[in-house]
N, C-alpha and C positions, 0 to 999 in steps of 0.2 A: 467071419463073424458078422452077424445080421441085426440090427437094433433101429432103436430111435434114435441113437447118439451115433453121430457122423462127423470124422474129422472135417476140419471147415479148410475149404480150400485156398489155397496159394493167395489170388488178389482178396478174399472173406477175413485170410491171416495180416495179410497187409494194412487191410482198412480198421480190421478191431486193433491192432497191436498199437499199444502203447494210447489207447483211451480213442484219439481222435487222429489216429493216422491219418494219413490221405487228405485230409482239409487240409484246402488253403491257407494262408494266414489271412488274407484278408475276409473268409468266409470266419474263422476263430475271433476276426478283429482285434488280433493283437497290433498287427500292422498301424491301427486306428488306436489304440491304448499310445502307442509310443509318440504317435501325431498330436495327438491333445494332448498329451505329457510335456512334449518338446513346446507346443506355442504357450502350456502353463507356466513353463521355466523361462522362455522367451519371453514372455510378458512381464512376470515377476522380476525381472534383471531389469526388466525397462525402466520398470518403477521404484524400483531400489536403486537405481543408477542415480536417474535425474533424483529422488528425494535427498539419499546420499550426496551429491554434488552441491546440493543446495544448502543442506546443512552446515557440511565442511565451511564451503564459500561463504555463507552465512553468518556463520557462529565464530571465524577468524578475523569477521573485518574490522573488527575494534578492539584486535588485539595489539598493542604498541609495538613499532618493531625501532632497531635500531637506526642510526642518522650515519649515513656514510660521507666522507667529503672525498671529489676525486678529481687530484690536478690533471690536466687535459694538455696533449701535444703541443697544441698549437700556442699557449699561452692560456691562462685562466683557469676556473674549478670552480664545479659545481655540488652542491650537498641536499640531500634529502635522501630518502627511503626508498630503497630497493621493491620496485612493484614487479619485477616482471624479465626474468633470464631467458636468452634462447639463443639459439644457433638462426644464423644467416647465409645467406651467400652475397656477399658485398661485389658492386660493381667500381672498376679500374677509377672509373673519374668520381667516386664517392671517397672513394679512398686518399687520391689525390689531393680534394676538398680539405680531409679533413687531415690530416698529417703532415700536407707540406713537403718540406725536404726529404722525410723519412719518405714518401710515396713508395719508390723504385723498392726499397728494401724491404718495406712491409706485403707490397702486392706480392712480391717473390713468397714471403714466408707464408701467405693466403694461400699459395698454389701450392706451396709443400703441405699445407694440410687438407690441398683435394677443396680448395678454393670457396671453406668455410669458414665463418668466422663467430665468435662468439661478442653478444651484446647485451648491456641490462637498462631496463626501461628506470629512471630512479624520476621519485616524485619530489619535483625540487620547488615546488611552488611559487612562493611572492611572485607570482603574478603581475600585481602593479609596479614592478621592478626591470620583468623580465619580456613579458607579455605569452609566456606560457607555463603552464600547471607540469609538463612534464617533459625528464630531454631525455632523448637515447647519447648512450655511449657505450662502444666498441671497446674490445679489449686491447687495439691497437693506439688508440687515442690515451692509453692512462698512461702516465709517468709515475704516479705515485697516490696511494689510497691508503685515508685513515679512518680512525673513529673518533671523530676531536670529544676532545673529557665533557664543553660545555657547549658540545650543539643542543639548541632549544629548537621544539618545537611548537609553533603557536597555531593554535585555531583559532580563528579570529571573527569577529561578525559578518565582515566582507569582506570580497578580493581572494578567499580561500586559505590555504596554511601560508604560513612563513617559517621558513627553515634560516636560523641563523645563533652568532653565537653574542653574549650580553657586551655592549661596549661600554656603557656609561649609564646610570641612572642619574635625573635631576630634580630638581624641585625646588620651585619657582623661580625656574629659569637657571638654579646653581648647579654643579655638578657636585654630588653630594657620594659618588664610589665611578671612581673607576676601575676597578680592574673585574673581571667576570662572575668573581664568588660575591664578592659583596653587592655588586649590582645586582645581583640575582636575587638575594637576601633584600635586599627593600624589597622588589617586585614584589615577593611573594609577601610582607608583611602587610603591604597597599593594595592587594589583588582583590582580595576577598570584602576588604569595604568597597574599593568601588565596585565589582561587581550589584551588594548590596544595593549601592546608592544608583547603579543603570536601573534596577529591577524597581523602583522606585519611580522614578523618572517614567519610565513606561506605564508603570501601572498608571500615575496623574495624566498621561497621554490616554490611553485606553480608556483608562475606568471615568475618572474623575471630571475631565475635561468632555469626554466623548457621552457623558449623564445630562451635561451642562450644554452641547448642541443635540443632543435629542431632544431636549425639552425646548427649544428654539424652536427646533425642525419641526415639532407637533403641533406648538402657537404656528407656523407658518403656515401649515397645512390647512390646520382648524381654520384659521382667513381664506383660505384660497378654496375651502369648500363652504364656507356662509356665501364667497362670491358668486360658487358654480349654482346652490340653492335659492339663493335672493335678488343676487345680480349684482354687480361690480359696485354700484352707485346707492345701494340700500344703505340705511342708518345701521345696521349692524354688521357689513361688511367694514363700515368704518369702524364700530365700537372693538370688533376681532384687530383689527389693523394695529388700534390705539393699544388693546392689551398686550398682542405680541412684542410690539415696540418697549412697551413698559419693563417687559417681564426680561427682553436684550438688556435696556438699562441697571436693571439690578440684577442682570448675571456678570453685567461686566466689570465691577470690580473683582469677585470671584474668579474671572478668567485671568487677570491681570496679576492675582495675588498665586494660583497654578503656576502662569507661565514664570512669572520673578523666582517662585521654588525652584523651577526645571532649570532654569538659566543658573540658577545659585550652586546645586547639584553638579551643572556641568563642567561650571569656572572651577567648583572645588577638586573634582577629579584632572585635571587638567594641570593642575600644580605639579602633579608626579607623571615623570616622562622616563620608559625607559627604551634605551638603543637602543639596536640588536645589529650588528654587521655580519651582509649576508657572506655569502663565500666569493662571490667577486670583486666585494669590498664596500659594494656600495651600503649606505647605512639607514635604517629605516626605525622612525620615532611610534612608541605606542603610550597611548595611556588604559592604564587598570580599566576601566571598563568595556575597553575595544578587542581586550581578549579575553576570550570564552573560558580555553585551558591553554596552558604553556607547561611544559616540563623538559628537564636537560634530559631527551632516549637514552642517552648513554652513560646513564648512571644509577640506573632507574634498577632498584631488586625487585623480586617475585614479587613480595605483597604489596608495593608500589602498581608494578605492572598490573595487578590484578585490582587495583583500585582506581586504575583510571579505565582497564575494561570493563568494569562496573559503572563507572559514571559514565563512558560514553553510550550503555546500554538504556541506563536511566533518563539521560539526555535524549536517548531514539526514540522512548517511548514516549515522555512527557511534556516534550516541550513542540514547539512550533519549526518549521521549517525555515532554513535560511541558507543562501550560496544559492540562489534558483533551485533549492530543494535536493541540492548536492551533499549538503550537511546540514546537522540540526538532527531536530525527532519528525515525528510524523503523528503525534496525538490528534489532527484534525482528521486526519485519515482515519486511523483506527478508528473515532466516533463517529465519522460520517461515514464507516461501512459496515459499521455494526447498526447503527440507527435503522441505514436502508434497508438492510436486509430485515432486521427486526418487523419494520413498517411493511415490508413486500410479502412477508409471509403473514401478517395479520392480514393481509386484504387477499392472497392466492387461496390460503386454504379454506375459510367458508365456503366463496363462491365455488371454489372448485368442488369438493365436497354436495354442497347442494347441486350443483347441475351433473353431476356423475348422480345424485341421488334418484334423480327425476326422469333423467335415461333409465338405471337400474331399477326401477322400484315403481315409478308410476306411471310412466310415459309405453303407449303400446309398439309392439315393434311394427317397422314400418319404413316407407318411401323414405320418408323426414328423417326421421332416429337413425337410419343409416347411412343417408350422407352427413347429419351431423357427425358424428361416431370417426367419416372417412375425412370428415374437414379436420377433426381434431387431432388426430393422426398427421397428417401432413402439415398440422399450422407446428406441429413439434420441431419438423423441417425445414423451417425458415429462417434466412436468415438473419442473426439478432440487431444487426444493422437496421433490416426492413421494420423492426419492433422499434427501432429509433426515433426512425424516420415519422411511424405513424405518430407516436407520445408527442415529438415535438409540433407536429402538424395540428396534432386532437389534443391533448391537455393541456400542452404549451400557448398554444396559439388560439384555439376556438375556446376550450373550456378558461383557463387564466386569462384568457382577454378577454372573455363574458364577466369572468368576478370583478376584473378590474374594472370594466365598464360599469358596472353596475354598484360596486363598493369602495373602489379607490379610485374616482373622477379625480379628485383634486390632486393624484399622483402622476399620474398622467403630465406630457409622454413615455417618463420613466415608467415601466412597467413594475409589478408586484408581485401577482401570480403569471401573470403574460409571459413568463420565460421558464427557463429551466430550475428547478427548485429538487429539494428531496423528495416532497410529496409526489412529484409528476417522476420522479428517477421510480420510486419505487410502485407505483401501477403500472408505469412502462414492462418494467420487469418482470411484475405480477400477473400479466398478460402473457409474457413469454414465457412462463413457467405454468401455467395454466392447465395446458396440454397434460402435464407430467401428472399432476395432482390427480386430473381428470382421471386417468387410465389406471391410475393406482387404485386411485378407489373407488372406482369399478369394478376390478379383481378383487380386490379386496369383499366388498359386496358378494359378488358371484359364488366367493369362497366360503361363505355362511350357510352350512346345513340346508336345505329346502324342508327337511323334519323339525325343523326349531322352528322355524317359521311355523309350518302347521299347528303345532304342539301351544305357541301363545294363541294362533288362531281360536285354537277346542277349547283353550282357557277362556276365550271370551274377549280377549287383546282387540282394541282396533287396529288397522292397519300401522298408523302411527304410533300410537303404543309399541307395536311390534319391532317397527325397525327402533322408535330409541330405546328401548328397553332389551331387546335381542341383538337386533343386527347390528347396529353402531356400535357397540361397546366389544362384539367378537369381531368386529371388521375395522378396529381402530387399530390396532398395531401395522396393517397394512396399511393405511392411511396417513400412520406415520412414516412410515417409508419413503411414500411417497414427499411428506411435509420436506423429509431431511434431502431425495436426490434435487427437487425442487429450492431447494435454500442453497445447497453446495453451487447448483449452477448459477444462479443468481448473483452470489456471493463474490463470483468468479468472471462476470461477464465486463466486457468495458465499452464497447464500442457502441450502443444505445447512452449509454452514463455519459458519453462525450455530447451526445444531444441535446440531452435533456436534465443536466443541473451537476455533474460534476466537472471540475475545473481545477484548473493547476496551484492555486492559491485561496483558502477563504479559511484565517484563523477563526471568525467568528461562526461559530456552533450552531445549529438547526435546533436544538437543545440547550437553555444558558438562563442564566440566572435575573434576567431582563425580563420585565412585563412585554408580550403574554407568556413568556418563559420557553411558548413551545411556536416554531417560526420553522412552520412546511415548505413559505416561500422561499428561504436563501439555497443558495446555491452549494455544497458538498464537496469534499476532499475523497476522494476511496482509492484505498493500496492500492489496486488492478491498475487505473490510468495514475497512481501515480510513478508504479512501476514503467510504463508506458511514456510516462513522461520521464525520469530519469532515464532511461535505455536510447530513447531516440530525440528527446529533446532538449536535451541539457547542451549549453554548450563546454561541459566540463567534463564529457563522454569517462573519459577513461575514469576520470574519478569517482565519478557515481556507478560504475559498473559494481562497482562493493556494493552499492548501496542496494544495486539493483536485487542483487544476493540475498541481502537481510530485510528485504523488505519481503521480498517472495515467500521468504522464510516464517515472517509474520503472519502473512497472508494466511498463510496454511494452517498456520497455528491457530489462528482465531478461528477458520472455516472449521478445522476438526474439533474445536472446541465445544460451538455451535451444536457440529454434529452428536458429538458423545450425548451432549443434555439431548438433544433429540431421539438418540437411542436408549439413553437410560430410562427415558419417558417411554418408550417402548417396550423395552423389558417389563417394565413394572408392571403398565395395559397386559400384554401377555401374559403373563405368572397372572394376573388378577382375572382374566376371562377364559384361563386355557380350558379346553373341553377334555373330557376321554375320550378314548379312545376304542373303539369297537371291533 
């Protein structure tokens, strides 16, 4: 039979059968579907790992845990808190060290279990007693492990925790309970006024006192700058002299009547002393205002437990650092990285903004326009150290040692703006982010119809009319894009911020209730370097390793917080400028 239709042959059945026979996978690019799938899953685990890990580690560290006490072979017994279990392999003469007589019979039993051994890190603190924050002990070293009824555990101002249990309260000089319930029971009736009356004392130190040499420090200044304008020997370098003097005269009963308060304060907390004997024995005195919290771990219920994770959260957030920044809160931190960043993206995005404008919109293309465009691109690639270096060289040094030259003579040699400050932290920054802003919105630009443009043009639109009235307001959602990847990095950098104005310590605020209220020159706290400094600077490593957790923790939380108002500002731009669609 003879036609148009013709069975199709053998390799014709092979190649149609089943749609796309015969391709390869890598021609079908499934091969590629499963490759980008597996590094999308790869990636997603990375960063759910580390978030997860942060969290957890985080969000546990100021959870209370129980006080272990554990007599030890050789004589003695240590108690604190269980930080840290694990397997070992112990060496014959470490063994010996610590055991003694048992050595021979313990090493035997190490080798029956394949020459491992089990050990828990416990954080045994008093410090000033012992002269370390934490001791290992082996499971061959115990004799005997409890949970004494009334181990306390104290945070204290300095020196770190004290792990011990109540031996005596006194007051003035009597022993007024000894046995551990009733000791414990005054503490706590006497805790909470002196704390009151530290919090008091400090502030007369801070506030009231520190009002009273400012105003000193300004008469001295005000002299020492009629000197620098008139000259050492002029009739009014003498008249500034005679009022500064004056104006010391009558602050100094005022100082005098301060300091006699703070002495009064501190004789009166002083009367109430209570023990505490640690688990070696030896005994160690405090009074109410020298500890922060104390509570007995081991008797402590849920809503207890869950009220002093609560205060120690309140205590991380709002108060000042203390223990070399091992414990305490981190409130200068958090304001002095929200400020910077605040300040770093008030000055990146204009400029960036207008100089991406000027490329895209007025500038012709060209020799010029395209190595700027290839410099900008690569200054993204540099690294943040080199932005350090320059900030503290150019604003640190030439521009703050111009203003000082020229507006603070009479400060001088102490410098003012001459050093690291927030202001120079955040152009530094502002510089290094720059890049990002630029390229953003650029695209962004790029990405606006060429028909809308024409379309204000035939309306009569000048050029400028056109981009604000057209293109800025459909080119702003990408521009904010750009604001937020530029702020998150920012937000996040440390090693320029060591340059140029943040530092391991500075309670007083860039921000603060002081004339001129707003103080660009002082120098900054920010989570990043203080992470940086608890991780590799503390000499109380392992303990601030928590810290290091919940502070990262922070970190993130403020950056995404940041982030969201930056994208909800963008939502909004878009739903208000979205176009149809053709």
């Amino acid at each position: 039979m003879t036609g148009d239709h013709q069975a199709p042959s053998g390799n014709a059945a092979r190649r149609t059968r089943g749609g796309r026979a015969g391709l390869s996978l890598l021609a079908e690019g499934q091969m590629m579907v499963w490759l980008t799938g597996g590094g999308f899953v790869v990636s997603l685990a990375m960063i759910v790992g580390l978030v997860s890990l942060i969290i957890v580690k985080g969000s546990t560290t100021f959870w209370p845990q129980a006080v272990t006490r554990i007599t030890l072979v050789p004589g003695g017994a240590v108690m604190g808190e269980v930080s840290r279990d694990e397997t070992y392999r112990p060496r014959e003469e470490d063994v010996r060290s610590m055991v003694g007589d048992r050595s021979e019979e313990t090493i035997r039993a190490v080798a029956e279990a394949g020459g491992l051994a089990r050990r828990r890190m416990l954080r045994t603190g008093n410090f000033d007693l012992s002269g370390s924050h934490f001791t290992w002990v082996s499971q061959f070293q115990v004799v005997q492990e409890e949970s004494p009824e009334w181990a306390i555990v104290v945070e204290r101002l300095s020196w770190g925790r004290f792990y011990g249990e109540p031996a005596r309260f006194l007051t003035d000089g009597q022993v007024t309970a000894d046995s551990p319930a009733e000791a414990w029971r005054q503490f706590e009736a006497q805790h909470a006024e002196g704390r009151r009356a530290w919090n008091r004392a400090v502030h007369i130190e801070r506030h009231e006192i520190g009002a009273l040499n400012r105003r000193l420090e300004q008469a001295r200044l005000e002299a020492r700058k009629v000197a620098i304008r008139k000259g050492a020997d002029s009739p009014d370098h003498a008249s500034a002299i005679a009022a500064a003097d004056r104006l010391a005269a009558e602050l100094e009963p005022e100082f005098r009547r301060l300091e006699s308060e703070i002495q009064r304060i501190r004789a009166e907390q002083a009367r109430h002393v209570l023990v505490l004997r640690a688990a070696d024995g030896q005994e160690k005195s405090f009074t109410p205002p020298e500890i922060v919290r104390a509570y007995p771990a081991n008797q402590l219920s849920l809503g207890q437990k869950v009220g002093i994770y609560t205060s120690r959260w309140r205590e991380f957030l709002l108060d000042e650092p203390r223990e070399a920044n091992s414990e305490g809160g981190v409130f200068p931190a958090i304001f002095g990285t929200v400020t910077m960043t605040l300040l770093m993206s008030v000055a990146v995005v204009p400029f960036g903004i207008l100089a991406a404008l000027y490329m895209r919109e007025y500038a012709r293309g060209g020799l010029v326009i395209s190595s700027v465009r290839i410099a900008v691109n690569n200054l993204a690639g540099v690294p943040s150290i080199v932005f350090g270096v320059f900030g503290l060289g150019f604003f640190c040094y030439f521009v703050g040692g111009g203003i000082d030259s020229l507006f603070y003579k009479e400060r001088l040699p102490s410098p003012t703006f001459g050093t690291g400050g927030v202001m120079w932290a955040a152009l530094t920054l502002a510089l290094l982010t720059l890049p990002v802003v630029i390229v953003a919105t650029e695209e962004s630009l790029a990405a606006v119809p060429r028909s809308m443009r024409e379309g204000s043009y035939g309306c009569g639109a000048s050029k400028w009319q056109t981009i604000w009235r057209i293109v800025l307001p459909r080119a702003t959602p990408g521009i904010m894009t750009g604001a937020i990847l530029a702020m998150a990095r920012g937000a996040g950098e440390v090693a320029p911020l060591m340059l140029v104005g943040a530092v391991k310590l500075a309670p007083e605020l860039p921000i603060d209730g002081i004339s001129p209220f707003v103080h660009p020159e002082r120098s900054f706290m920010h989570l990043g370097f203080h992470i940086y400094d608890l991780g590799f600077q503390s000499q109380n490593s392992e303990a601030a390793k928590p810290m290091v957790y919940t502070t990262t923790l922070l970190l993130i939380l403020i950056i995404a917080c940041l982030n969201l108002a930056a994208i909800w500002l963008r939502a909004r731009l878009s739903r208000r400028f979205r176009t149809s669609q053709f």
